[in-house]
C-alpha positions in Angstrom: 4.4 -26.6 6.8 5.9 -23.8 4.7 3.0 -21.4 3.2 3.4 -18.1 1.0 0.3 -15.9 0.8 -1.2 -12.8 1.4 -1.5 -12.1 5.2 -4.8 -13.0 7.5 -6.2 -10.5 9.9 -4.4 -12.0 12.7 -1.3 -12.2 11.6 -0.6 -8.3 10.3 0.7 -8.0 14.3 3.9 -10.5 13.1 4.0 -8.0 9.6 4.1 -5.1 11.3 6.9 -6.3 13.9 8.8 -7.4 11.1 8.8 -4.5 9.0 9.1 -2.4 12.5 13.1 -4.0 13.2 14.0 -4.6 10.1 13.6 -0.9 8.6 12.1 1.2 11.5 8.9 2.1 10.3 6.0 2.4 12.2 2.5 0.5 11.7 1.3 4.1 10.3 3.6 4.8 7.7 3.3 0.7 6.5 -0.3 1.2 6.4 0.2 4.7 4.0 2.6 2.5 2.3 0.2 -0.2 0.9 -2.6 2.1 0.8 -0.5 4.4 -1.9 1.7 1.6 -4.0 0.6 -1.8 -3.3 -3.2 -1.7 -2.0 -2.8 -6.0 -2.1 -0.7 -6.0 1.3 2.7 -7.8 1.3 3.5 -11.6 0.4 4.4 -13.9 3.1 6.4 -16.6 4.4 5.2 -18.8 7.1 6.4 -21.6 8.7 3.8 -23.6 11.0 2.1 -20.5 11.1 4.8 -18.2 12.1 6.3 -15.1 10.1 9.6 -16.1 8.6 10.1 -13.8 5.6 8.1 -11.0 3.9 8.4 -8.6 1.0 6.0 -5.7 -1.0 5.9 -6.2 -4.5 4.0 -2.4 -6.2 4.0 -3.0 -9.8 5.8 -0.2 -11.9 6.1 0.3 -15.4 10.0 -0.3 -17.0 10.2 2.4 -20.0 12.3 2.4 -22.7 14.2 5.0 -24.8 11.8 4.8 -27.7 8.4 4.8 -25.6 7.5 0.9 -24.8 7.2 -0.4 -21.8 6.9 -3.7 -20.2 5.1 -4.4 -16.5 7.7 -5.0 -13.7 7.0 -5.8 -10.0 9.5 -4.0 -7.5 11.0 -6.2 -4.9 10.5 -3.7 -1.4 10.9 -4.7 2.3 12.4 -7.6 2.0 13.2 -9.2 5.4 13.9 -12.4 7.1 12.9 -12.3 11.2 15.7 -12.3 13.3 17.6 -15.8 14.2 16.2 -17.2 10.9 19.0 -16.5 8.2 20.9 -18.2 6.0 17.5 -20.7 5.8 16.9 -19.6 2.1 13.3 -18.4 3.4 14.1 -15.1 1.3 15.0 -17.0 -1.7 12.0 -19.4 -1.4 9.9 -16.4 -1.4 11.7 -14.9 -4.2 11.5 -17.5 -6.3 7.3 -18.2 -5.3 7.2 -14.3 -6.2 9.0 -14.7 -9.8 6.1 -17.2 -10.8 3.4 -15.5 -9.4 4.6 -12.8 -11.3 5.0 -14.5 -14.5 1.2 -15.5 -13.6 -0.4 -12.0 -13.5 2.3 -11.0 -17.2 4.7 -9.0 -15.4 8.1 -9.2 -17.6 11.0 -8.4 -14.7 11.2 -7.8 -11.2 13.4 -4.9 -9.7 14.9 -4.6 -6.8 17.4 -2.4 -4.7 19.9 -4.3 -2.2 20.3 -2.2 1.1 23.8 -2.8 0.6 26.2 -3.4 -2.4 27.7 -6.9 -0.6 23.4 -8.0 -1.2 24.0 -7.5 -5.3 25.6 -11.1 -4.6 22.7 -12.3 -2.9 20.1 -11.2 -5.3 22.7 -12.3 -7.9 22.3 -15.5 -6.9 18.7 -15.0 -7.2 18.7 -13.8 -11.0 18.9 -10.3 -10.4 21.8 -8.7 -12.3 23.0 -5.2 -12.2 20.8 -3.0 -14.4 20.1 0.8 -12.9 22.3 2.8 -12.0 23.4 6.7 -10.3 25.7 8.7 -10.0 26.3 11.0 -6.9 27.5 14.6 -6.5 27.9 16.4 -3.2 27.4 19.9 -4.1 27.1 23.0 -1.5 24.6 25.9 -1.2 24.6 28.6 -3.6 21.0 30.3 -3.1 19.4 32.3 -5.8 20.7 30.4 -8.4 17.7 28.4 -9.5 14.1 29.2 -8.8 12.3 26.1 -6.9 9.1 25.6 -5.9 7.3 22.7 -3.9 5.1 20.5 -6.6 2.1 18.1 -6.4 3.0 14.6 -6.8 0.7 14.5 -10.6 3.1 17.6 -11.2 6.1 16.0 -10.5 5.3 12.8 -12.3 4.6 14.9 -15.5 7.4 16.7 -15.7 9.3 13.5 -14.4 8.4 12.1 -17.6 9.0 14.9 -19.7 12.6 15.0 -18.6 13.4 11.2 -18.9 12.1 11.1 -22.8 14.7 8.8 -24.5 16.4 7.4 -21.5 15.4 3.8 -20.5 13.3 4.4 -16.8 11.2 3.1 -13.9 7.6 5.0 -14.0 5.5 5.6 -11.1 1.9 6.2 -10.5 0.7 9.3 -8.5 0.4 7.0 -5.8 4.1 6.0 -5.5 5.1 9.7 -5.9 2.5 10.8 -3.4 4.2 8.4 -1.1 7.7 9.6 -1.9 6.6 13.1 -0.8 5.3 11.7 2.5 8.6 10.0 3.3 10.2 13.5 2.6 7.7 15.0 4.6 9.0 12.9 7.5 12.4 13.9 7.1 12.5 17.8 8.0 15.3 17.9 10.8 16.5 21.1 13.3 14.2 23.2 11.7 15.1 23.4 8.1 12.2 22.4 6.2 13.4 22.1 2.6 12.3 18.7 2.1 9.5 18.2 -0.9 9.1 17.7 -4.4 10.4 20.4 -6.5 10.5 22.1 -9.6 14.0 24.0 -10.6 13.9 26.4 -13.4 17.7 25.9 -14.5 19.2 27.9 -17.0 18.9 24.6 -19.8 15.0 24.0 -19.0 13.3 22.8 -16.1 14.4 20.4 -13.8 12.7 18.1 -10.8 14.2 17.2 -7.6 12.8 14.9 -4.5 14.5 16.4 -1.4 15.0 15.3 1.9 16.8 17.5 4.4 18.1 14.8 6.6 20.8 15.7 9.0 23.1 14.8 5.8 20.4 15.9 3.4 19.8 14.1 0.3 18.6 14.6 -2.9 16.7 11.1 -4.0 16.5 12.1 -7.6 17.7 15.2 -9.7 16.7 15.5 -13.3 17.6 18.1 -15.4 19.8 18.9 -18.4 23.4 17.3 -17.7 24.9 20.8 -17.8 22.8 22.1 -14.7 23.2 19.2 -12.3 25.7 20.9 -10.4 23.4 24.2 -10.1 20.3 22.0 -9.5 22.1 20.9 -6.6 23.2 23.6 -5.6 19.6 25.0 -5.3 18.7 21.9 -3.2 21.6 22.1 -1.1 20.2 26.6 -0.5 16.6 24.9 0.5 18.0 23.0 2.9 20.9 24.9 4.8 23.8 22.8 4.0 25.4 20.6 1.6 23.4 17.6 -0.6 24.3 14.6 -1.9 22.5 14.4 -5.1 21.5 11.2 -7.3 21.5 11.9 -10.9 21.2 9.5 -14.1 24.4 7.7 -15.0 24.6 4.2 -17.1 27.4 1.4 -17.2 30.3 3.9 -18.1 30.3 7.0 -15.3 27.7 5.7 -12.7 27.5 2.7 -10.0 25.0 -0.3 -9.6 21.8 0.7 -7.8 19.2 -1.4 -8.6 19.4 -5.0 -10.3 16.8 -7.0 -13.0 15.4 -10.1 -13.0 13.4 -11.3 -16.4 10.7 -13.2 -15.3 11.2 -15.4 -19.0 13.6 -16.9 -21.4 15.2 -14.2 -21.8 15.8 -10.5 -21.8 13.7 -7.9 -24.8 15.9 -7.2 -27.1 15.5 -3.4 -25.8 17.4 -4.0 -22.7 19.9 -6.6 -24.2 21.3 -3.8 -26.7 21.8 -1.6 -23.5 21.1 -3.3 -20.4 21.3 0.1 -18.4 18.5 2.5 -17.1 17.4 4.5 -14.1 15.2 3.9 -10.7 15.0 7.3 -9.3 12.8 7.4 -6.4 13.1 3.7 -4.4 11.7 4.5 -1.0 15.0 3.5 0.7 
């Protein structure tokens, strides 16, 4: 008997182990996890009582250029247990998750594939390209740009200041606060420049979620177009060595990073006009 439902007591062990191979995490960050973006726990898959597939679905807001927005449910830790692929558990649950979805008025779920050879897979499922980035490695060059470590309500203020007029996911506090914990987690050989940050660039401020892996990375970078390349560069200063940096980019100069799936007849109007827009910060 196949069954697709929130998990019982006694089976969060069979979560846990999941999540555990299939991303790394331990039961203590998955527990900050759903306290912070989705406090309902994840959706499962069971067959005969046994985990098969599971996925987190934290609701976010998809904003357009002119200020509307439309409920969207963001497809996270998906996974099928080991030995079991290629059953279409994942799709099942996919498709149980669209129409619960539609049920509680979400418009679109989002999701980011692991891997660009998935965007077929989640093609398949009626996801289609939809958000992209566009990377720039850029070296240290200190004193360049102020910075200082932000709160999470900071950061998603001035997050929204800067993305005025460019179609965007929108997080709550609690998704940011959780962002900063996963940088938190990711100070390596004693450089601690991971955090949320504001830049002051010489165009206006900027924001910047850092984490100073052994290949440091920059999860999200918004500022004025003509200071990416300092922003950066101030990221790269805070954490000892070169950053790649993710920055807005649509259809024409950037690469598919998320994909779209309307949950109705078809897509707003909004998006079909320019069916392009940016994810930012995707816990990956």
């Amino acid at each position: 008997m196949i069954e697709i439902r929130h998990p019982r007591q006694d089976e969060w062990a069979q979560v846990e182990e999941l999540w555990s191979f299939a991303f790394g995490d331990g039961p203590a960050l998955q527990v900050r996890f759903y306290e912070l973006c989705a406090p309902e726990g994840p959706l499962v898959l069971l067959e005969d009582g046994e985990l098969r597939s599971m996925l987190a679905l934290p609701e976010v807001a998809l904003r357009f250029g002119d200020g509307w927005s439309v409920r969207a449910g963001y497809v996270y830790a998906l996974a099928t247990r080991l030995g079991y692929g290629g059953k279409g558990w994942a799709s099942m649950l996919l498709d149980c998750v669209a129409s619960l979805a539609r049920e509680q008025g979400l418009d679109c779920l989002l999701t980011v594939p692991a891997r660009p050879e998935l965007f077929r897979f989640f093609e398949q499922n009626g996801f289609f390209p939809g958000l992209y980035l566009r990377e720039l490695t850029v070296p240290p060059a200190p004193f360049l740009a102020p910075s200082v470590r932000i709160s999470p309500e900071e950061y998603g203020l001035l997050r929204e200041e800067l993305l005025v007029g460019r179609t965007h996911v929108a997080y709550t506090d609690g998704h940011i606060a959780f962002q900063q914990e996963l940088c938190g987690l990711c100070d390596v050989d004693g450089r601690p420049g991971s955090g949320l940050y504001r830049l002051e660039l010489p165009h206006g401020p900027g924001c910047a979620a850092v984490e100073a892996l052994a290949q440091p990375l920059v999860k999200e970078l918004l500022c004025a177009p003509e200071d990416e390349e300092q922003g950066a560069a101030a990221c790269a200063a805070l954490c000892g060595g070169p950053v790649r940096a993710r920055a807005p980019a649509g259809t024409a100069d950037g690469t598919p990073f998320g994909a779209v799936r309307w949950l109705f007849s078809k897509a707003p109007s909004r998006w079909s006009a320019q069916p392009e827009g940016w994810l930012g910060l995707a816990f990956d």
